[in-house]
N, C-alpha and C positions, 0 to 999 in steps of 0.2 A: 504493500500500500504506500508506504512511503516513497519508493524509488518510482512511484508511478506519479504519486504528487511532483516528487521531485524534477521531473521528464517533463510535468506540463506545464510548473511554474517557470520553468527557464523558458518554454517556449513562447508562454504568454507573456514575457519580458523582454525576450527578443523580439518577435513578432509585433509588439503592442509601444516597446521601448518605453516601460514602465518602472517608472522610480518608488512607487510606493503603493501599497492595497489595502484596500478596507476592507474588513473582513466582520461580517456580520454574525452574530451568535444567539444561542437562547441561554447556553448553560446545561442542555441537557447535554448525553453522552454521545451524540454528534456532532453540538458543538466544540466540545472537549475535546474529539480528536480532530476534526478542525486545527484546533490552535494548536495542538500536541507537531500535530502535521507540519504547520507554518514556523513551529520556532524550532524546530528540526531541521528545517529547509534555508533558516536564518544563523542557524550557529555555522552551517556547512558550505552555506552561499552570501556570508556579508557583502561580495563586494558586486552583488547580482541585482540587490535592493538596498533602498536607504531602512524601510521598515515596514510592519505589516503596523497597520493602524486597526482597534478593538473598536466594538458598538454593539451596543445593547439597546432595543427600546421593551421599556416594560408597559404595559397594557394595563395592569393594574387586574387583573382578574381572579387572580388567587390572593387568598388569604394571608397566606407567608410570601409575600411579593418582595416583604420590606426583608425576610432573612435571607428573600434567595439574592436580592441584590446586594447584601453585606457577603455574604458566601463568595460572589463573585469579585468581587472590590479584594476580599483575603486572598484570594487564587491569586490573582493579577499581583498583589504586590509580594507574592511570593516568587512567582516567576519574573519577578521586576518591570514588567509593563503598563502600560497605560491602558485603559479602558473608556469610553465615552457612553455614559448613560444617559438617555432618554425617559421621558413619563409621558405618556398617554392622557391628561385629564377628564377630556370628552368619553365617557364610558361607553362602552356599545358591545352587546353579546354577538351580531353578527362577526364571525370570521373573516367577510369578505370587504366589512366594511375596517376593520381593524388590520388589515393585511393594507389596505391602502392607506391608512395611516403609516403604518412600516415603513411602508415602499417611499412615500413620500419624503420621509426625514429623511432614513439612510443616504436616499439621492441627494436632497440637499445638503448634507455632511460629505458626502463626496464630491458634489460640484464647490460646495465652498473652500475646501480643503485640496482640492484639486486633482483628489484621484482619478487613474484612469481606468480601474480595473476594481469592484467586489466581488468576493468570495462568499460564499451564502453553504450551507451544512446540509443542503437538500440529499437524501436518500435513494435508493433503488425504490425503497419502501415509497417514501413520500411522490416519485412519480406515477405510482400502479393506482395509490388512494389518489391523485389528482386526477388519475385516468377516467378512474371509475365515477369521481366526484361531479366531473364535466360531463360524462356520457350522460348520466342524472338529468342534467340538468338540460341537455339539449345542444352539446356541440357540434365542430363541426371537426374536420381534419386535420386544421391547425390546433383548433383547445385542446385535441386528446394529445397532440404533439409538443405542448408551449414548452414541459420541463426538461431541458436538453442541458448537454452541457457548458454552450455558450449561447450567448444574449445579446447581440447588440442594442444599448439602451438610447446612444446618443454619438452623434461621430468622434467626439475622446474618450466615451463612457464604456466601458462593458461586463456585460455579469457573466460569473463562472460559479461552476456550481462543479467541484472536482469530486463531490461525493457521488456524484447521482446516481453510477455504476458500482459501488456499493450497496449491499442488503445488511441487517442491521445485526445480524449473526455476530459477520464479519466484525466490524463497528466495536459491539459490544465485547468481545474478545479482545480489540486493541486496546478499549479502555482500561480489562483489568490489564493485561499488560504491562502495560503504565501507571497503573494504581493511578486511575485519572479521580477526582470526586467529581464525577458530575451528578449533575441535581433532579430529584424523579419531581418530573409536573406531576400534580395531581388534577388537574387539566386533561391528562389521557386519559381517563378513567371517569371524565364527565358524557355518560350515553346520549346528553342532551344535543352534543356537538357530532356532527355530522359523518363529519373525520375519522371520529375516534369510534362510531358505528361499523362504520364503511374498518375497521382495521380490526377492531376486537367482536365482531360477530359476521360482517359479509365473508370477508377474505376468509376465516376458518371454517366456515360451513361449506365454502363453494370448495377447501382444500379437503374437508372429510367425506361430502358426499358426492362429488363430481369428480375430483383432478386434484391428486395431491402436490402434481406442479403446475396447479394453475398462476402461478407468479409468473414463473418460467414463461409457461404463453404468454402471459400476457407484456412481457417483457420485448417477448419475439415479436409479438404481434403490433407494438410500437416502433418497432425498430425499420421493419417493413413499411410502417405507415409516415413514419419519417421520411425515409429516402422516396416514397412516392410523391409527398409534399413537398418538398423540396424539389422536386423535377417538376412538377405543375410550377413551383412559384417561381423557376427558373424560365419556365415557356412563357408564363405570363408578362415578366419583367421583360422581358425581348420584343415580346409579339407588341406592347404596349408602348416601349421606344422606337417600335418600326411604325405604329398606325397613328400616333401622337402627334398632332399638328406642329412645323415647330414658328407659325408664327401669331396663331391663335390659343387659347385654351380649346382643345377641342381633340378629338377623336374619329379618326375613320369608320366609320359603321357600315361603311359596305363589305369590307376586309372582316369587321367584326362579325357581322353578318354569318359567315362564312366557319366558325369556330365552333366548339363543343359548349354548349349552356353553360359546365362547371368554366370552362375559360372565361366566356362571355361576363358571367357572373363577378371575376375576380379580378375583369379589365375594370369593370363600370367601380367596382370600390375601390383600386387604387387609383384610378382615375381621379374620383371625386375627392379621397382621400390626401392625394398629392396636391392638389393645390388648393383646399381649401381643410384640411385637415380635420374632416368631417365624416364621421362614420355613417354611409348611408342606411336607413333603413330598410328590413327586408321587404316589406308594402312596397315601399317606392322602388325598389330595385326591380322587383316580378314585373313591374307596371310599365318600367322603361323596359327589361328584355323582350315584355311582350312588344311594345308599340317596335321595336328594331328587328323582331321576326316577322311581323304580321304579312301577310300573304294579297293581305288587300292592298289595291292600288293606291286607295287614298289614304294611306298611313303613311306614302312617301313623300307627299306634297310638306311643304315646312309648317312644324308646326311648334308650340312654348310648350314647357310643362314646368311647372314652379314647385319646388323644394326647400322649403327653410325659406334662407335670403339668396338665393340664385334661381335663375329662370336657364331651363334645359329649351336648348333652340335646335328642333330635328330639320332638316331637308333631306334627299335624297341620298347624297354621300358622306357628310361630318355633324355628329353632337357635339353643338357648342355649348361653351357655358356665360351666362351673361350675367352680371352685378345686376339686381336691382338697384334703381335709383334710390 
């Protein structure tokens, strides 16, 4: 595990020519080999990096919040490092609303501090329950794909997640190891949280009564659906700088015309996306690929279709896009 950390952080230094990383944690036994990881990589590689920068943000949702953050403050200045702690005020039981709180500060601790690279403790585990948490809920090929092992977040920003290819077996092995103290959330073991459902009663039912390596699959079965996403959103990015106006905002739809739905579908949202930074809705997305398939003559004549604050102008050969006044 180490000499594989080891292999990726040099290359994300060369690669990236990165002076220093934020390295995000909880405190449990993932994040401990996390840090275990990085200051192994630092006694062996100083003159590779200036330093791994620590963060924490607490949520506030456990009861013992206040000793797991003095627990961590002891580790840190045992091993002699610094740490940066966060506090959450705004209380919120949602996960997904508190995960964007997370994501929020850490970025800004990174942009202000000027890193170009974090490190986050993500799991084997934690992408199988993300897999299954988005299937839930209604994704599509990208969401069941987002937890990878890199991210581009911003063009000097990017996130790495060098555990992800780890299962927690392993994990938890390295910690005694190391006589790490990491800290048990009693947060796992609340059935109320979705998560923690989907880990301590889907996944063991589906491994006793179905497929005792159903990890495995479903492992495999990501891995496949990655590299075909990633060939779609490679033909997309292509096919979208060949039919791209380059002296209007606008787009060829007669060339578009001519593509598979799942393409058609994923021209019109980075389309709208790239220059107005605008997630289009799925309503108005069906409504524009019909009116650009329609078989009838008079769907080719010019016509508006208005969205938010922009006005979609068809003719025959290009969808423009127009500012309202």
């Amino acid at each position: 595990m180490q000499k594989y950390f080891n292999n990726l952080i040099n290359h994300i230094i060369d690669k990236y020519e990165i002076k220093s990383i934020l390295v995000a944690i909880s405190g449990g036994q993932d994040s401990m080999c996390l840090i275990q990881l990085c200051e192994s990589f630092n006694s062996l590689y100083k003159h590779q990096i200036n330093t791994f920068e620590y963060i924490y943000v607490d949520h506030q949702w456990r009861i013992d919040s206040e000793k797991h953050i003095n627990h961590l403050i002891n580790y840190f200045k045992n091993i002699k490092k610094k740490i940066h702690i966060y506090q959450i005020f705004n209380l919120t039981s949602s996960e997904h609303i508190s995960r964007q709180y997370r994501y929020h500060i850490i970025l800004k601790h990174a942009k202000i501090n000027k890193h170009k690279a974090i490190l986050t403790a993500h799991t084997e585990t934690d992408k199988i329950e993300t897999f299954l948490l988005n299937l839930i809920r209604g994704t599509t090929i990208e969401g069941i794909t987002s937890l990878n092992l890199h991210k581009k977040l911003s063009y000097n920003l990017n996130l790495f997640r060098p555990l992800i290819n780890q299962n927690r077996i392993n994990i938890h092995f390295f910690c005694k190891r190391w006589f790490l103290p990491f800290w048990s959330d009693i947060t796992n073991y609340n059935q109320y949280i979705k998560r923690n459902r989907i880990r301590n009663e889907a996944l063991p039912y589906l491994q006793q009564y179905f497929n005792y390596n159903v990890k495995y699959q479903f492992i495999k079965f990501l891995k496949t659906c990655y590299y075909d996403n990633e060939y779609i959103k490679q033909k997309v990015m292509k096919l979208y700088i060949y039919i791209k106006s380059n002296y209007y905002t606008a787009i060829n739809i007669h060339i578009l015309r001519k593509e598979h739905l799942s393409v058609q579908t994923r021209i019109l949202q980075l389309f709208i996306f790239h220059n107005f930074y605008i997630i289009i809705n799925q309503k108005t997305l069906l409504k524009i690929i019909n009116h650009i398939n329609a078989k009838n003559k008079q769907y080719f004549l010019p016509t508006t279709m208005t969205y938010n604050n922009i006005n979609l102008y068809f003719d025959e050969k290009w969808l423009y896009i127009i500012l309202k006044e």
